[in-house]
N, C-alpha and C positions, 0 to 999 in steps of 0.2 A: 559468759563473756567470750570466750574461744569459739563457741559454736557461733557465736551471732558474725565475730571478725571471720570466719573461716567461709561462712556463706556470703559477706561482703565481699570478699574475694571471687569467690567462685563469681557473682553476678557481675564483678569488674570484666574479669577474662570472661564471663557469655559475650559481653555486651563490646568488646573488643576484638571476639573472635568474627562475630554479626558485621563489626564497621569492617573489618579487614575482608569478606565475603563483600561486600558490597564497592569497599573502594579499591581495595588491592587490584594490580596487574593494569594490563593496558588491553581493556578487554570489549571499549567502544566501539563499533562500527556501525558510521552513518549509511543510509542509503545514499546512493550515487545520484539517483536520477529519479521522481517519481511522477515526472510530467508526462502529456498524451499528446506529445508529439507522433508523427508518423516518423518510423524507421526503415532504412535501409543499409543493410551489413553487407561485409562481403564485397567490398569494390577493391579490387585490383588496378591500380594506376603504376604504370611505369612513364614518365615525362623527362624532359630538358629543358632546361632555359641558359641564359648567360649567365647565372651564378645559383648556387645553391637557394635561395630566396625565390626566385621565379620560376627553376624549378618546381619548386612545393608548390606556393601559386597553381603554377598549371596545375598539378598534379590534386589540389584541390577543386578548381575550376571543372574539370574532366569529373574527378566523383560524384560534384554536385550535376551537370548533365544526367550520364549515366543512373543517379539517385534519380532522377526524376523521371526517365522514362520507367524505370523498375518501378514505380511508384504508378505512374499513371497507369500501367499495363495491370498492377496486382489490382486496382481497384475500378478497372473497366474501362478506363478515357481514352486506350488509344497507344496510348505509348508516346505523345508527340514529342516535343520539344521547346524550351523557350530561354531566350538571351538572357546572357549571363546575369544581367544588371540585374531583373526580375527575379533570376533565382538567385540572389546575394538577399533579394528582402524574406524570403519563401524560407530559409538556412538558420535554423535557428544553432547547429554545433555540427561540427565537427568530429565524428570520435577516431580518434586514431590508434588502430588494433596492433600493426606491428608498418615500421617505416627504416626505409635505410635512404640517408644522407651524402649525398656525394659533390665535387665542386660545381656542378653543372646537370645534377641526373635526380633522379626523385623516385624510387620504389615503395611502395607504400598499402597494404591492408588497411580501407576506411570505411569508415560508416558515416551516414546524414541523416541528420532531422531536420524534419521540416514542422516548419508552424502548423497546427492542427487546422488553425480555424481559415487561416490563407490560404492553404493547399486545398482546404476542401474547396474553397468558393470557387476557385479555379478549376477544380477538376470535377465540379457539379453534383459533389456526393455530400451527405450528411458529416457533418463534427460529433455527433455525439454515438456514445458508445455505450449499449447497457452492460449494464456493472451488477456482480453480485451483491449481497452486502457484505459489510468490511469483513474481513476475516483476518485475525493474526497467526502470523509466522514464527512457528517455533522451532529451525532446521535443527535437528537434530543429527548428530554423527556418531557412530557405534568405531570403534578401533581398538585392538589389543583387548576387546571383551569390554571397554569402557565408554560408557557413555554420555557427552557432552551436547548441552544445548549452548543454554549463555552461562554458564559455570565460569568458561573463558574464552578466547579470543582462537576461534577457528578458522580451518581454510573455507570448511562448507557454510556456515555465518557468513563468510567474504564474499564468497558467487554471492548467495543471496540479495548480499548488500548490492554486489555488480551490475545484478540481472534487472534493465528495464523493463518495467511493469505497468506502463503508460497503456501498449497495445492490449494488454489481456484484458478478457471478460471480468477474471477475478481480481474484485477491489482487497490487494495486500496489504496489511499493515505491519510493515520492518523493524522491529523494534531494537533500537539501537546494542541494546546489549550492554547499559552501564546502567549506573544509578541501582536502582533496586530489583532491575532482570533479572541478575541471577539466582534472589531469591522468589521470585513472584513465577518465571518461567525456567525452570529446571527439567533435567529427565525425570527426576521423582512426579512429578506436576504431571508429566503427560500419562503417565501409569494412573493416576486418580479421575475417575469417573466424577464424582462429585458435581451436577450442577451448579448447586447455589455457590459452591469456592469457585469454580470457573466463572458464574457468572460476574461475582466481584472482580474478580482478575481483568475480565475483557473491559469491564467500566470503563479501568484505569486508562486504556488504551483505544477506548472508543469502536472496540469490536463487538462486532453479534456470532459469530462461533472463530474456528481455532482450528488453522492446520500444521501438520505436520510433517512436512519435507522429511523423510529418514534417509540417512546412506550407510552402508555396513560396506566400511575398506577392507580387504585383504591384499597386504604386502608379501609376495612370494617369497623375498630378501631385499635386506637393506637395499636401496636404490634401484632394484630391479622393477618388475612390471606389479601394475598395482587395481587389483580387480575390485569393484565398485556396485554393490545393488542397491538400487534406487526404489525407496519405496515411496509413493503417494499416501500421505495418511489423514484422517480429516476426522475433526471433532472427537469430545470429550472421551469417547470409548476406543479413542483412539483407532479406526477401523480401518483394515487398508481397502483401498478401492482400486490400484493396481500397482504391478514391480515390473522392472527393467533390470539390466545387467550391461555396462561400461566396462570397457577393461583399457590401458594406456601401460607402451612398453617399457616407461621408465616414471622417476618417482616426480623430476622435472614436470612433467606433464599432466601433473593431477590439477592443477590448477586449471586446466582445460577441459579435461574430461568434468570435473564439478561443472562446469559452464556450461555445458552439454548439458550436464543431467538438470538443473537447474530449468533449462529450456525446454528439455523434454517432460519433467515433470509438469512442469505450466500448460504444455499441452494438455496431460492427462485431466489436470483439473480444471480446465475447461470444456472437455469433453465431459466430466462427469458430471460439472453446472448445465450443459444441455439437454444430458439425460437426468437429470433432477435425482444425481446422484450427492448434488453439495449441497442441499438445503439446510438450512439453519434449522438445528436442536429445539425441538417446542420447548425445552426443558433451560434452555440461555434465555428463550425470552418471555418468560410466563412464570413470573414470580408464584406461588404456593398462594391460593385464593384464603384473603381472611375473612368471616366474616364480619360482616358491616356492622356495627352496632343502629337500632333502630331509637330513636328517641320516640317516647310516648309523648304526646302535645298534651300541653296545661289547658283544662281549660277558658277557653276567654283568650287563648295567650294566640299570636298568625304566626304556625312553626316558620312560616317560609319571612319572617319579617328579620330584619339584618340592619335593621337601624343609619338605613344608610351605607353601612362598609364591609364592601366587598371582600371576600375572599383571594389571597394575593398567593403566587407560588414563581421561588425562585428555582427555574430553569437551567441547565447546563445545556449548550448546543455546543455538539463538534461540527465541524464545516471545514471541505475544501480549501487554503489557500496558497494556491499555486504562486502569487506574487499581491505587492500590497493592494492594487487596486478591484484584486478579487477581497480582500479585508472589509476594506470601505463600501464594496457594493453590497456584500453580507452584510454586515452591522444596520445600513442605509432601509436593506430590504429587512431585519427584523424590527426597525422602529416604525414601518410601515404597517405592521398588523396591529390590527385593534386590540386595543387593552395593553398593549405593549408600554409600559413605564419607560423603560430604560433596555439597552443593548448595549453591552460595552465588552471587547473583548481581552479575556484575561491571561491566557497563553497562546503566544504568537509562535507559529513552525511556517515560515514561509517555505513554501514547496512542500509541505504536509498535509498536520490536519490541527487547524488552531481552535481552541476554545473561546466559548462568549457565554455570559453570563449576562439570561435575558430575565426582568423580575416582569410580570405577565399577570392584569387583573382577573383570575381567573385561573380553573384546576389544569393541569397539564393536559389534561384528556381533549381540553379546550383547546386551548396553544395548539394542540397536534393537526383538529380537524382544523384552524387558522389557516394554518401552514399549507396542509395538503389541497384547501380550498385556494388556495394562489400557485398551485402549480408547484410544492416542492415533495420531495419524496422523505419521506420521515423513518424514519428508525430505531426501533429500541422502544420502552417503554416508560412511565414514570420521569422523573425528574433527570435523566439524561437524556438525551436524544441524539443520533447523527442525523444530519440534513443535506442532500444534496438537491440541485437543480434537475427535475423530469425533463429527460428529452426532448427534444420538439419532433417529430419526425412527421413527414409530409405524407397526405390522404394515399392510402394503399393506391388509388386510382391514377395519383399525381404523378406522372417522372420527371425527377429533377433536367434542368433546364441544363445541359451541358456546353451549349453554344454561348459565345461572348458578341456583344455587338460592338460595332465598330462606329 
């Protein structure tokens, strides 16, 4: 009887120590921004107006210009220019990096977006952008010899969250860092090779491999200068593909140099996705072949006769949805393929990546060549898939049309 109450206890406190690891602390962070807007940083405005309000006005007015010649020059058009009214619809935000306030004056560090699919038509260049496959992020931070993924609530987690990932080649997947992160994506995790644990892991998350942002801080002295190497790390074997070295004079400042490094590691791994340094692990998506069991036919009996019913397979689709009416064109375009029953979707991440639960007369193998037989790009294997929409890109021979007619 003591033995059986003493192991009740003990499975009480496991099983309290597990919710406290998953609910304890305040350890969520969303991403910021995961749209494919065009960006432009780094605008300095100094303006006036009659009060502080028209001020800023200008002081926007002036970034959003400037935004757009930086814009039109970095992607061939020219550099021109167009009235304000025009670029008020072109403007999808504002970001404001650092601003000083005054009764009449406006200093200000801004950034602008612009609508992806506006700006291109205007400046005669393609919207679409190829993407690698998903891959999730697991930033990792080393400090005082300890090291932190989502265990808890970091500054290098933060950048991450910060850093818009609209413009890069590589399609990121942010993961919040609550709920059950800190046990599914840990620094014990990124030490295990393990395929088939990692392959259940990425499901979850609607990934096909796994990188690893690493930074190793070194604090000279409290609040002094704080030296930073940035590794690039990628997939299960955790392998580095390349390091850098940041350093910032004081402790204030690390929140900037992360932003840095965050920016320059994104470089590196898309530099390594051109040199076909990032490819996905044969081993994330090539489940262990079983063999097939062969049925011996009766005979008199027609093996391939089915009595009328079909073969049915319910589907997981992750999908793109940047706002509702990317929802409704998804769901719209999966009731559209043959065999398709039902499409209805079951977790909604506006500005993410939502799920639909498609039931499909027919083995997923089917569904997949469906799909890719209408122009979409498929992912993954077996009864999950991610899906996005194939680029259109115009005949090698064609040049976009950059003149507007009048």
């Amino acid at each position: 009887m003591r033995r059986a109450v003493i192991a009740l206890l003990c499975t009480a406190f496991a099983g309290a120590a597990v919710m406290a690891q998953i609910e304890g602390g305040d350890r969520g962070v969303a991403a910021v921004d995961s749209s494919r807007d065009f960006e432009v940083s780094g605008i300095r405005v100094d303006t006036s107006g009659k009060d502080a309000d028209a001020a800023r006005l200008a002081g926007w007015r002036e970034a959003q210009r400037r935004g757009w010649t930086q814009l039109s020059q970095r992607l061939g058009a020219g550099g021109g220019t167009l009235p304000d009214g025009v670029l008020d619809q072109l403007v999808s935000a504002i970001v404001v990096d650092e601003e000083q306030i005054g009764p009449t004056r406006y200093i200000a560090r801004l950034g602008v977006l612009f609508d992806r699919q506006r700006a291109a038509s205007l400046l005669g260049v393609s919207a679409d952008v190829r993407r690698s496959p998903p891959m999730v992020v697991v930033p990792v931070v080393w400090s005082t010899g300890v090291g932190t993924a989502f265990e808890q609530r970091t500054a290098w987690q933060e950048a991450w969250a910060r850093y818009r990932t609209g413009q890069s080649e590589v399609d990121y997947i942010r993961p919040a860092g609550n709920g059950p992160d800190p046990l599914l994506l840990n620094v014990g995790q990124t030490q295990r090779p393990d395929r088939a644990w990692w392959r259940m892991i990425l499901d979850q998350y609607g990934g096909l491999d796994v990188v690893m942002p690493t930074v190793r801080l070194y604090r000279q002295w409290p609040g002094g200068p704080v030296i930073g190497v940035f590794q690039a790390r990628h997939g299960p074997d955790n392998r580095l593909l390349s390091q850098f070295t940041l350093r910032v004079g004081a402790a204030r400042g690390l929140p900037q140099m992360l932003d840095a490094g965050v920016a320059r590691l994104d470089r590196l791994y898309q530099d390594a996705l051109r040199g076909g340094y990032l490819g996905v692990d044969p081993g994330l998506t090539a489940p262990e072949a079983v063999p097939t069991p062969v049925a011996t036919p009766t005979p008199g009996v027609d093996p391939f006769a089915t009595d009328g019913v079909a073969a049915s397979s319910t589907i997981t689709v992750q999908f793109d949805s940047p706002d509702a009416a990317a929802v409704f064109a998804t769901e719209s375009a999966m009731r559209g393929v043959p065999g398709v029953a039902r499409a209805a979707t079951t977790s909604l991440a506006l500005g993410g990546i939502s799920l639909m639960q498609v039931g499909f007369a027919g083995s997923p193998e089917a569904f997949r060549a469906a799909l890719e037989a209408r122009g979409w790009q498929v992912f993954g294997t077996g009864t999950t898939i991610r899906v996005r929409r194939a680029p259109q890109l115009p005949p090698p021979s064609v040049q976009p049309d950059a003149q507007t007619t009048g």
